[in-house]
N, C-alpha and C positions, 0 to 999 in steps of 0.2 A: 381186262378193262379196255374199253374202247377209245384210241387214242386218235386225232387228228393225223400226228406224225406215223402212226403205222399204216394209218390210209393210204397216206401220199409216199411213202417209201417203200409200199408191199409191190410186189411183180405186177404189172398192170395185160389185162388179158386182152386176146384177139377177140376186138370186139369192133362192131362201126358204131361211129357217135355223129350227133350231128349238131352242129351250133347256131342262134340268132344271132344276125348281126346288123344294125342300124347302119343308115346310110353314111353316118357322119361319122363311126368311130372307127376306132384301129386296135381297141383290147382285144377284141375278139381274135383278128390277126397274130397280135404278138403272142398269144394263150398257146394258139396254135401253135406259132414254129418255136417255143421255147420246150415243149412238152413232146414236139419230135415225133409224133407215134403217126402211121400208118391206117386212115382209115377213118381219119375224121374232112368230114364236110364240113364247110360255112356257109349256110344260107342267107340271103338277103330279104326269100318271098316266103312268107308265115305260111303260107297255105301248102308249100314245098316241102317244108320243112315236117310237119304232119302228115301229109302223105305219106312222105314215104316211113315216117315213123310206124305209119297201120299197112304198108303194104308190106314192110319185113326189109326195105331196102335199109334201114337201118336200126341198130339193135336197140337205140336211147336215143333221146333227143336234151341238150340244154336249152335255155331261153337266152344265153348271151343278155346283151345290153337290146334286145329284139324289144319294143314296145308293147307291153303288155296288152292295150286296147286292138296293137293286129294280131297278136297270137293266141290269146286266152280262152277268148269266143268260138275262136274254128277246132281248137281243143276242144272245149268244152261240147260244141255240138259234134264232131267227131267219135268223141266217147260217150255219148249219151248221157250225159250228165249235167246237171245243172248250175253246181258250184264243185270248184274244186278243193280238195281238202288236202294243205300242204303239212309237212313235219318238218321243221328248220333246226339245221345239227350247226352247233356253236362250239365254238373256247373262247373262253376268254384270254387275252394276258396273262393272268396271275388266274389258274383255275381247271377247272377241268374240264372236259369234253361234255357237253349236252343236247340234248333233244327237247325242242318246243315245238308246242301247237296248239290251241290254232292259233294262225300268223296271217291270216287274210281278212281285211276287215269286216267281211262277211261272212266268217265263219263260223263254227262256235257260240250259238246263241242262245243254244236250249242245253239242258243236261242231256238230251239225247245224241244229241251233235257231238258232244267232246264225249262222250262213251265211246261213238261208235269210232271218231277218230283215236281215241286211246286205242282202242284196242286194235287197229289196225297200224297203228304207230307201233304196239308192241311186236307184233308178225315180223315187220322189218328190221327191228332193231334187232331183234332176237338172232334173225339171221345174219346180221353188220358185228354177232357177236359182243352188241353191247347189253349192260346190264338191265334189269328191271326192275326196280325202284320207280313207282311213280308217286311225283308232287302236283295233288291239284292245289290251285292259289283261288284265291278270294281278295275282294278288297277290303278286307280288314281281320283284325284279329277275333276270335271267336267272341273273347269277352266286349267288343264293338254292338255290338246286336242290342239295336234301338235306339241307333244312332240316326239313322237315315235308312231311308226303307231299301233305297238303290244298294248299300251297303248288307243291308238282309239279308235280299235275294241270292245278291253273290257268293254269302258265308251259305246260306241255306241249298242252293243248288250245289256246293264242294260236296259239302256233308252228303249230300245225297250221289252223288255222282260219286266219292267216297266208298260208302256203304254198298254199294253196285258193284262196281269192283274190287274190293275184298269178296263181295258174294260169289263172284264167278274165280276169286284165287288169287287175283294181280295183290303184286305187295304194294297198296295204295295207301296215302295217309295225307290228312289236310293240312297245308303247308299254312295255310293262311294270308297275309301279305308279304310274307316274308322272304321274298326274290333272296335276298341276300345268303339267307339259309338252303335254299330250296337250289341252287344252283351248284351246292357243295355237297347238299347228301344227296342227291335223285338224280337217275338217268333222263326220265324224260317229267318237263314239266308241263303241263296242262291249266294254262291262261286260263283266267274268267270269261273271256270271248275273245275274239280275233283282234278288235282295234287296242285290247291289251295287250295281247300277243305280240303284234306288229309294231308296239309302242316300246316294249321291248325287246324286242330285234333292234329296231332301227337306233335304240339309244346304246345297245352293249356294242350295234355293228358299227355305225356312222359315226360316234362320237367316245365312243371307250376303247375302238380301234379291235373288238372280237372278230375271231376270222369265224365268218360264216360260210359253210360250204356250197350251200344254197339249201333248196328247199323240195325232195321228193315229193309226185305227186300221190297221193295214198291209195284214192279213189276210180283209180282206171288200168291198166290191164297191161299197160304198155308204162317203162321207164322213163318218167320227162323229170325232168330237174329245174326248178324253177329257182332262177335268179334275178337279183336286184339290176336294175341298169347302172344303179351308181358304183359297181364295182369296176375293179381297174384290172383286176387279173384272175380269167376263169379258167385257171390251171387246175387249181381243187378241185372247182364242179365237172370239169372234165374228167378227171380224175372217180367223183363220188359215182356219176352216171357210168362209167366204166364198167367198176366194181357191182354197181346193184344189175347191170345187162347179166354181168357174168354170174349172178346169182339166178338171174331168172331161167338161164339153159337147163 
């Protein structure tokens, strides 16, 4: 079982990392010299920081507390891509380690979208050694249907998105609304779209005190780790980008 704690206490490898860091903070700073290791950079310039992320001078990149509107964009046109597709590994408190996605508010909109992010969430996890259980959620419970049509769609898109993945093998099964369940039995859960995703995150992270690791990017070719600016200490995410470089050799 995939644990937080064996993340962060397993041997950390010879790897270079590289961190964002805004003008005004100092977490990025203390991340670094508390975690000691050889090999990480802290960048100030977004565009620095990518670079050398695709010329090889470093093996990962995090986003620090780095401002999403300078960093995202030059990712994004860097990898050729249009939107990025994050997977955000959590504990709770009282709970177990898990995997969500999508967590961008623009993500995740179609059944096509969270397929192809399941299934590229499962590649990863598989190899993080975590389990494969997946929970798609809906906003209501099945017997909800004709309640509200917005309500429909979302039971109706599970079920489908559901039945897809059993068809290709994943052990998939529709959770319904029910976060509270769906967080105790299933490795990775799978939001009705990103602004639930995110609404989620940010309620287990910022306000029920869950340690989020940050957020792997799914859809490009290169290690970035994207985190929140409101965190105070990116010793994990240094830590997660570490372990996924070392996975990619």
């Amino acid at each position: 079982m995939f644990t937080v704690k064996d993340l962060l206490q397993a041997e950390l490898p010879d790897v270079r990392v590289g961190i964002g860091r805004c003008a005004d903070s100092r977490h990025v700073e203390s991340s670094v010299r508390t975690l000691n290791k050889k090999g990480i950079t802290i960048y100030t310039d977004p565009k620095k920081l990518v670079d050398d992320l695709y010329t090889g001078k470093i093996d990962a990149a995090v986003r620090g507390d780095m401002p999403s509107s300078d960093l995202l964009h030059i990712l994004k046109e860097r990898a050729g891509v249009e939107e990025l597709e994050r997977l955000v590994i959590m504990e709770p408190k009282r709970g177990r380690a898990f995997f969500m996605a999508p967590v961008g508010i623009d993500e995740g909109s179609t059944v096509e979208e969270k397929h192809r992010i399941a299934v590229k969430a499962m590649k990863l996890m598989k190899d993080m050694g975590a389990g494969t259980k997946i929970a798609v959620m809906s906003g209501g419970r099945s017997g909800d249907k004709g309640r509200t049509k917005a309500v429909d769609k979302t039971i109706e898109d599970a079920e489908k998105l559901v039945a897809i993945l059993k068809e290709e093998g994943y052990d998939a099964y529709h959770a319904e609304i029910l976060i509270e369940s769906a967080v105790e039995e299933a490795d990775l859960i799978i939001a009705p779209d990103g602004i639930t995703g995110n609404l989620i995150f940010r309620t287990l992270h910022f306000i029920g005190d869950a340690i989020a690791l940050g957020a792997p990017v799914l859809n490009i070719d290169k290690v970035f780790v994207d985190t929140s600016r409101a965190k105070t200490d990116y010793l994990d995410s240094l830590i997660l980008a570490m372990k996924l470089a070392e996975g990619k050799r």
